[in-house]
Backbone atoms as SQL, in Angstrom:
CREATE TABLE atoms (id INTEGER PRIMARY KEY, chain TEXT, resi INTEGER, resn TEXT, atom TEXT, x REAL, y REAL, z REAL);
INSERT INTO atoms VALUES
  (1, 'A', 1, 'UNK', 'N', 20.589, -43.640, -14.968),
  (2, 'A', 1, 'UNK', 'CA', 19.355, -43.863, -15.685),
  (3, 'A', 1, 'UNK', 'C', 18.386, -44.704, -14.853),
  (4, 'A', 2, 'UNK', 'N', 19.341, -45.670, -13.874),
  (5, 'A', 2, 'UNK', 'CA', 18.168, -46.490, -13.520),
  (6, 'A', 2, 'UNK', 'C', 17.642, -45.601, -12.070),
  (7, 'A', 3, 'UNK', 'N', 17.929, -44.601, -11.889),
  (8, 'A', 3, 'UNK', 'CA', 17.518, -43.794, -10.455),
  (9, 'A', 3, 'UNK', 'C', 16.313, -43.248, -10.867),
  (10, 'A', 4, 'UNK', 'N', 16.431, -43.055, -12.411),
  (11, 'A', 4, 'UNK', 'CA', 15.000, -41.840, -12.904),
  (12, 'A', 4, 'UNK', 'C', 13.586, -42.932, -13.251),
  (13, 'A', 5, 'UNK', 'N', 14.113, -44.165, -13.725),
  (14, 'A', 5, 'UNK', 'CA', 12.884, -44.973, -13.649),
  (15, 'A', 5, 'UNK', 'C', 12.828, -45.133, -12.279),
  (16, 'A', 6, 'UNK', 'N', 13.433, -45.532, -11.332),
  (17, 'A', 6, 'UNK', 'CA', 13.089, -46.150, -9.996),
  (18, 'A', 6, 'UNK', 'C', 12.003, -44.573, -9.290),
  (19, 'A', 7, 'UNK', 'N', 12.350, -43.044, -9.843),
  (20, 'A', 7, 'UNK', 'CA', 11.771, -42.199, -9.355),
  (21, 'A', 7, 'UNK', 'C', 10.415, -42.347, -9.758),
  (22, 'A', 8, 'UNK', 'N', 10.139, -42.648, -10.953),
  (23, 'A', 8, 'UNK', 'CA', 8.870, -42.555, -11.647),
  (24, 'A', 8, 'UNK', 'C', 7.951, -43.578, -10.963),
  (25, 'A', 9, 'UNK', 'N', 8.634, -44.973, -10.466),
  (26, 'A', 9, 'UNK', 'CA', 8.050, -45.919, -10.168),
  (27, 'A', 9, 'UNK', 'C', 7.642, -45.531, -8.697),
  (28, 'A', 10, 'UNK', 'N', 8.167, -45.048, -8.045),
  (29, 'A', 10, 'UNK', 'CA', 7.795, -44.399, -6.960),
  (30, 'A', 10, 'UNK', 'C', 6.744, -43.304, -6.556),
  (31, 'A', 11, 'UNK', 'N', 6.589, -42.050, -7.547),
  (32, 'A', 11, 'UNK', 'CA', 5.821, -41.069, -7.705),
  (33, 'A', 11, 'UNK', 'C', 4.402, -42.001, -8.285),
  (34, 'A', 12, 'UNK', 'N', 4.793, -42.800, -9.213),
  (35, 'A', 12, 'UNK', 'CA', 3.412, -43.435, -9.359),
  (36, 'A', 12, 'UNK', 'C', 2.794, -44.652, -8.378),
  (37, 'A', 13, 'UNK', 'N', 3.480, -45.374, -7.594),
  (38, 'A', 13, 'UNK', 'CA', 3.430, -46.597, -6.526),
  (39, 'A', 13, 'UNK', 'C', 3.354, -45.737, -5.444),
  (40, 'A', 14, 'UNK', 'N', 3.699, -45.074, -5.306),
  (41, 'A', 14, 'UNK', 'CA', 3.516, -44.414, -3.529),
  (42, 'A', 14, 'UNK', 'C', 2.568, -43.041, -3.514),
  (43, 'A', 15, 'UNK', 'N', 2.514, -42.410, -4.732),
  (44, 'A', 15, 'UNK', 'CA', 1.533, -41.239, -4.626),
  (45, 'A', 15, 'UNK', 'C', 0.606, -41.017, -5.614),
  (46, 'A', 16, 'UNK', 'N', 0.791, -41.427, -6.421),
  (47, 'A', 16, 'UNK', 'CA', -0.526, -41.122, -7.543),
  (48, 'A', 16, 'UNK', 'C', -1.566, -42.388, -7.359),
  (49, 'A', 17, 'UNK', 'N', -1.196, -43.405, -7.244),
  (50, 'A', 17, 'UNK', 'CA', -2.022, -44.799, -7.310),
  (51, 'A', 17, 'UNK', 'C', -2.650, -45.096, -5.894),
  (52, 'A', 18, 'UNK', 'N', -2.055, -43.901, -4.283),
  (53, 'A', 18, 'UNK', 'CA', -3.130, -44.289, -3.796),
  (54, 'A', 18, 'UNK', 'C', -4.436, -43.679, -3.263),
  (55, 'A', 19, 'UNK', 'N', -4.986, -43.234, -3.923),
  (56, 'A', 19, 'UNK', 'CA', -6.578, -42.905, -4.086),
  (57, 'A', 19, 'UNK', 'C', -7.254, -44.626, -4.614),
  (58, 'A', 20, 'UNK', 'N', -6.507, -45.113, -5.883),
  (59, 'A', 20, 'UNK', 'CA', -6.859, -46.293, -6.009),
  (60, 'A', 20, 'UNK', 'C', -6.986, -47.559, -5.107),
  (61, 'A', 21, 'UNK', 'N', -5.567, -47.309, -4.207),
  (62, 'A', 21, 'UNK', 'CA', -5.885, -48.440, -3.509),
  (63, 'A', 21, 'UNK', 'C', -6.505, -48.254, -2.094),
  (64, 'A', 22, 'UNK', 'N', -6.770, -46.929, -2.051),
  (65, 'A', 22, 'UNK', 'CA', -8.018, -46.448, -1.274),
  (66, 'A', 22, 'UNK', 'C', -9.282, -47.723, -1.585),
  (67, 'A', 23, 'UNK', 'N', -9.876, -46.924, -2.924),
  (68, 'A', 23, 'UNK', 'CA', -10.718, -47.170, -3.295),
  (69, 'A', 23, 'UNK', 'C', -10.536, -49.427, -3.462),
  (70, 'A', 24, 'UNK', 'N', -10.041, -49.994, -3.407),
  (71, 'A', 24, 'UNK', 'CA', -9.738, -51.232, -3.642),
  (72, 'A', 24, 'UNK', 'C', -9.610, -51.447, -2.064),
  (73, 'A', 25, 'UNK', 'N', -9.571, -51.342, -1.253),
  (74, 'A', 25, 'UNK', 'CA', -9.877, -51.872, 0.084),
  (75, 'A', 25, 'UNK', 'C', -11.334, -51.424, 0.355),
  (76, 'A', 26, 'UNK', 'N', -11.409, -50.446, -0.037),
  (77, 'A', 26, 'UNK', 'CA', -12.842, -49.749, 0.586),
  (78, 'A', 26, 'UNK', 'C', -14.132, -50.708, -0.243),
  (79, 'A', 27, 'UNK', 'N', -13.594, -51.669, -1.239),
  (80, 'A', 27, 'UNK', 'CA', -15.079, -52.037, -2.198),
  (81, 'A', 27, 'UNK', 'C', -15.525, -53.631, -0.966),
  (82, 'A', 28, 'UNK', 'N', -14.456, -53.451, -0.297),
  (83, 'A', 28, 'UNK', 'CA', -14.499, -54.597, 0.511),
  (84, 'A', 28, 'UNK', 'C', -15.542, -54.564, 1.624),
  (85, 'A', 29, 'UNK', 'N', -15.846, -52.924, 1.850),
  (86, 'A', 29, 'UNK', 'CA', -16.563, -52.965, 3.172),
  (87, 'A', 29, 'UNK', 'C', -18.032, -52.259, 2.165),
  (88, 'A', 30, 'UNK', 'N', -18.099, -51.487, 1.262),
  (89, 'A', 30, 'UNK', 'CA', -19.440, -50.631, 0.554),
  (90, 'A', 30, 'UNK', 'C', -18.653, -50.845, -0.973),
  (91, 'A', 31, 'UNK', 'N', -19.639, -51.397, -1.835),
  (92, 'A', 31, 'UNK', 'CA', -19.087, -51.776, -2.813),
  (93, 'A', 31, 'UNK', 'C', -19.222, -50.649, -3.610),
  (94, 'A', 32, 'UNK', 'N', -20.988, -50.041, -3.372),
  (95, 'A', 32, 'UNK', 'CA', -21.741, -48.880, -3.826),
  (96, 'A', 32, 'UNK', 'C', -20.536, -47.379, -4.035),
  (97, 'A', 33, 'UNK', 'N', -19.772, -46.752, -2.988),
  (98, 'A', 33, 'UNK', 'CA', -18.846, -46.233, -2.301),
  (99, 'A', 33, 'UNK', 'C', -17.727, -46.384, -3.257),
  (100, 'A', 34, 'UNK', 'N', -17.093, -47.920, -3.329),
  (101, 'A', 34, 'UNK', 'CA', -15.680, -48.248, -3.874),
  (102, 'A', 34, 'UNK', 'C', -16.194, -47.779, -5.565),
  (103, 'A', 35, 'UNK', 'N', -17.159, -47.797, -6.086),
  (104, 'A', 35, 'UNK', 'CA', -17.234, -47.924, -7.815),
  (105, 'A', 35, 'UNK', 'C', -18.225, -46.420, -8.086),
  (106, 'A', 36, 'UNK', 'N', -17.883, -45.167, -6.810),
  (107, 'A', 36, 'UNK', 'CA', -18.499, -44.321, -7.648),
  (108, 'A', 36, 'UNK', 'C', -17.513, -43.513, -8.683),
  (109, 'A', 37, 'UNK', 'N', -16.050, -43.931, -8.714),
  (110, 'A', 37, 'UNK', 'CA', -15.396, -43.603, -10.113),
  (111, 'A', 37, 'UNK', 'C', -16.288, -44.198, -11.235),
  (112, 'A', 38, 'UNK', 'N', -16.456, -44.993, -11.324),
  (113, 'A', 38, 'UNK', 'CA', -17.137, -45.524, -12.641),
  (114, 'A', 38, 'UNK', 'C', -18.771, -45.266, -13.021),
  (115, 'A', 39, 'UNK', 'N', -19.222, -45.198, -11.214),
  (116, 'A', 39, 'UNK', 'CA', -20.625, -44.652, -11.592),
  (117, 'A', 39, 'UNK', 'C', -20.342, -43.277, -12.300),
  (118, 'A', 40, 'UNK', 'N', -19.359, -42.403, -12.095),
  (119, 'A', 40, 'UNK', 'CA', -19.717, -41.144, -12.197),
  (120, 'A', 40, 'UNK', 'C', -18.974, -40.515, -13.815),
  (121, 'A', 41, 'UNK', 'N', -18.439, -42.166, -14.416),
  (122, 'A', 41, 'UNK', 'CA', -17.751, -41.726, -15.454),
  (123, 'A', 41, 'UNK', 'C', -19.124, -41.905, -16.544),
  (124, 'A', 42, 'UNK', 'N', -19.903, -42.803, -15.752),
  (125, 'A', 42, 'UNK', 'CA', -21.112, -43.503, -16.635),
  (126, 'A', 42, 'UNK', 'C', -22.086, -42.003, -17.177),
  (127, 'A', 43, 'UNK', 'N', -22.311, -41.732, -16.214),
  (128, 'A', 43, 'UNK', 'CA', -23.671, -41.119, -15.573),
  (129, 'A', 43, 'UNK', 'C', -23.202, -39.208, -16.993),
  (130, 'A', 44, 'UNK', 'N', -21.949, -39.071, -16.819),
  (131, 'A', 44, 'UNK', 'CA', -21.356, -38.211, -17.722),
  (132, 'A', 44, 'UNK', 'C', -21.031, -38.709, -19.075),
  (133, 'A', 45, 'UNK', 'N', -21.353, -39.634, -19.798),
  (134, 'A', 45, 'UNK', 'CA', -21.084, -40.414, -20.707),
  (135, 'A', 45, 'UNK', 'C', -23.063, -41.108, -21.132),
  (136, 'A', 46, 'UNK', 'N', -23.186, -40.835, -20.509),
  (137, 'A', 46, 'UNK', 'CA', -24.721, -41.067, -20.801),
  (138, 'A', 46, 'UNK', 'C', -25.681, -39.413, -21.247),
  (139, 'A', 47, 'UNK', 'N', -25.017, -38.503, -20.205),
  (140, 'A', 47, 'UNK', 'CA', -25.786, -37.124, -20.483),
  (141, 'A', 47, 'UNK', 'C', -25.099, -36.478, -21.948),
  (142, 'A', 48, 'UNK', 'N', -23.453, -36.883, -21.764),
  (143, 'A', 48, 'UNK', 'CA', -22.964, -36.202, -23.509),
  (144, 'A', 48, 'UNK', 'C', -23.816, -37.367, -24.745),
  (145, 'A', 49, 'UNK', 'N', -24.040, -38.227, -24.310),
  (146, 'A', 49, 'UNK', 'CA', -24.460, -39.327, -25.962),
  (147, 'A', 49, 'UNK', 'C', -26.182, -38.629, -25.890),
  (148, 'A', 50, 'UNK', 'N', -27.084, -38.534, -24.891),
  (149, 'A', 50, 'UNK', 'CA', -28.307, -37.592, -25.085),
  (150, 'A', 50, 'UNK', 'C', -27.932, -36.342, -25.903),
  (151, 'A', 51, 'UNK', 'N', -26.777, -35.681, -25.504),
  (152, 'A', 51, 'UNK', 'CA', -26.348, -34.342, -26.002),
  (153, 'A', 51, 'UNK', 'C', -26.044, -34.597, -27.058),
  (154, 'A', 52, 'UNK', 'N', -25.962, -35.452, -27.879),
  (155, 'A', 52, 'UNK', 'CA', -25.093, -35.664, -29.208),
  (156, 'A', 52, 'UNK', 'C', -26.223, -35.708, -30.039),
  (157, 'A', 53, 'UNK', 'N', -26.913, -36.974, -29.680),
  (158, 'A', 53, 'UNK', 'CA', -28.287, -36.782, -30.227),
  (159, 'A', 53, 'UNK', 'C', -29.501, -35.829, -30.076),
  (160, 'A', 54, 'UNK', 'N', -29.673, -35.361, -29.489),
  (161, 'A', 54, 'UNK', 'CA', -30.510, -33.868, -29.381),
  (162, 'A', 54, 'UNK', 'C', -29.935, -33.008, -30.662),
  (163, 'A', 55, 'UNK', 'N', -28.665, -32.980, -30.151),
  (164, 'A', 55, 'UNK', 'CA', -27.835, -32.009, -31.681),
  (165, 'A', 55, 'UNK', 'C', -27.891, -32.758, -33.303),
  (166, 'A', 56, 'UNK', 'N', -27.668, -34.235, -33.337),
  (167, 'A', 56, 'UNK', 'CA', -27.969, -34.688, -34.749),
  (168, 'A', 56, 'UNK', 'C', -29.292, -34.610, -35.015),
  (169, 'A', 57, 'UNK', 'N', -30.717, -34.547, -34.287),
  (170, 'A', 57, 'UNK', 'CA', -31.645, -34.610, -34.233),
  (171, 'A', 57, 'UNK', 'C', -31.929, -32.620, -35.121),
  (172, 'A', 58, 'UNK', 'N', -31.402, -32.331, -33.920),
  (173, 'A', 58, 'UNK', 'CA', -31.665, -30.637, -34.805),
  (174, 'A', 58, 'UNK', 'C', -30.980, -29.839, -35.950),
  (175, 'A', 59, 'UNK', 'N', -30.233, -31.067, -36.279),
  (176, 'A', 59, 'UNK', 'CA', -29.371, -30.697, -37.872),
  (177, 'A', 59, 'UNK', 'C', -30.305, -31.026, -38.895),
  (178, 'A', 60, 'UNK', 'N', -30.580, -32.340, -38.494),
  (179, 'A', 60, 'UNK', 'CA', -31.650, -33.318, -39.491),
  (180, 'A', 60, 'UNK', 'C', -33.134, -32.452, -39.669),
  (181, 'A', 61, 'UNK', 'N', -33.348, -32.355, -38.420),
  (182, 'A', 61, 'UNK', 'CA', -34.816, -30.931, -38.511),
  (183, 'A', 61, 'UNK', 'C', -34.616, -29.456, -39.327),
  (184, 'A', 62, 'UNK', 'N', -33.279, -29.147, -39.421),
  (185, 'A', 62, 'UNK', 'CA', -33.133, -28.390, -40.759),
  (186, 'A', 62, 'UNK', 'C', -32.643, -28.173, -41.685),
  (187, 'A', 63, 'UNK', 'N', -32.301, -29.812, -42.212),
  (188, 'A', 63, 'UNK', 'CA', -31.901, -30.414, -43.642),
  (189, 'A', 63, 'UNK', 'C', -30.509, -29.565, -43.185),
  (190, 'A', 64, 'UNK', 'N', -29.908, -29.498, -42.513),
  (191, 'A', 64, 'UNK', 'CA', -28.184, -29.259, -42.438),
  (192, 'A', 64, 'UNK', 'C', -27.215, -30.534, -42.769),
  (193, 'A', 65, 'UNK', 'N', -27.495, -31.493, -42.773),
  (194, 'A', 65, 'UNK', 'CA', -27.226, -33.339, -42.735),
  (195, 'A', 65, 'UNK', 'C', -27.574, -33.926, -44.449),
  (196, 'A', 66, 'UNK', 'N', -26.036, -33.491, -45.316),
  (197, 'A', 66, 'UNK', 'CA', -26.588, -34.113, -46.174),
  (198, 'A', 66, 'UNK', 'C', -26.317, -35.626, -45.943),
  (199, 'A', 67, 'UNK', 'N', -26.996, -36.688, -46.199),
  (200, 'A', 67, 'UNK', 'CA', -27.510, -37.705, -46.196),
  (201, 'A', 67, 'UNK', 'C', -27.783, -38.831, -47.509),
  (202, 'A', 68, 'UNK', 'N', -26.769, -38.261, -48.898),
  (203, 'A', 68, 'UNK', 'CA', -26.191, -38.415, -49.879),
  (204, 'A', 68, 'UNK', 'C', -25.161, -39.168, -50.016),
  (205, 'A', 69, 'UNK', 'N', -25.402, -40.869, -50.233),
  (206, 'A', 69, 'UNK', 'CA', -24.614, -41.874, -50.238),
  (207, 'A', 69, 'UNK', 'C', -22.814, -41.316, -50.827),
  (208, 'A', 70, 'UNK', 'N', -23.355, -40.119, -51.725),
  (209, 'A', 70, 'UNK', 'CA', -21.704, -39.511, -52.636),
  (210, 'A', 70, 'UNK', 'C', -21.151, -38.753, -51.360),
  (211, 'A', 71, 'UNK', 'N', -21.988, -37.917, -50.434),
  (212, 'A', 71, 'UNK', 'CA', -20.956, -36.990, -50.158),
  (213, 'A', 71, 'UNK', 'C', -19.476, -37.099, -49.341),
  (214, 'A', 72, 'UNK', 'N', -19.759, -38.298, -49.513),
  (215, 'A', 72, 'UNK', 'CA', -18.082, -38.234, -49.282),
  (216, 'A', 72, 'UNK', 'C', -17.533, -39.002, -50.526),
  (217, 'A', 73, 'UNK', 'N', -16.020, -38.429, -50.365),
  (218, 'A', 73, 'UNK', 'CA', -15.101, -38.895, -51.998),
  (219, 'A', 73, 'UNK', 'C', -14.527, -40.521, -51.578),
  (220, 'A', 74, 'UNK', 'N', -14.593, -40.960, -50.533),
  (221, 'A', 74, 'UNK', 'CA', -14.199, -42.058, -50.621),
  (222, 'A', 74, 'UNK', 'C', -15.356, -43.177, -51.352),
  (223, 'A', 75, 'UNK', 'N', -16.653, -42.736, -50.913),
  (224, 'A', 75, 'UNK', 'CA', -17.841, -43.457, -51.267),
  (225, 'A', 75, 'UNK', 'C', -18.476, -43.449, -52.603),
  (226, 'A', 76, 'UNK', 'N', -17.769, -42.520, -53.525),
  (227, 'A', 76, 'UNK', 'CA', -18.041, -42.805, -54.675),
  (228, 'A', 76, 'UNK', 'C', -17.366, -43.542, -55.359);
């Protein structure tokens, strides 16, 4: 049992995690470079919440949105 955790700890410490520690030496020399994971989680997380609202926006433009303190059964 303890060979199959020690495998896992390995597949994740020696091959999946290093892109990360790529990226964690590299913020040392271009910081811009080291954090475009996060720029690029942003930047997609900003265009779906526009997208969300564009769409509640065009429900509401044709009364599809009831907006009726009852319609839900917990709220009555």
């Amino acid at each position: 049992m303890k060979a199959f955790f020690e495998a896992i700890q390995t597949l994740f410490v020696d091959f999946l995690f290093k892109p990360l520690d790529w990226l964690r030496e590299l913020e040392l020399s271009n910081w811009w470079l080291a954090n475009i994971v996060s720029w690029t989680l942003i930047i997609v997380c900003c265009k779906y919440i526009v997208y969300w609202c564009k769409e509640l926006k065009k429900h509401q433009a044709n009364n599809e949105e009831n907006q009726d303190t009852t319609a839900h059964s917990f709220l009555s």
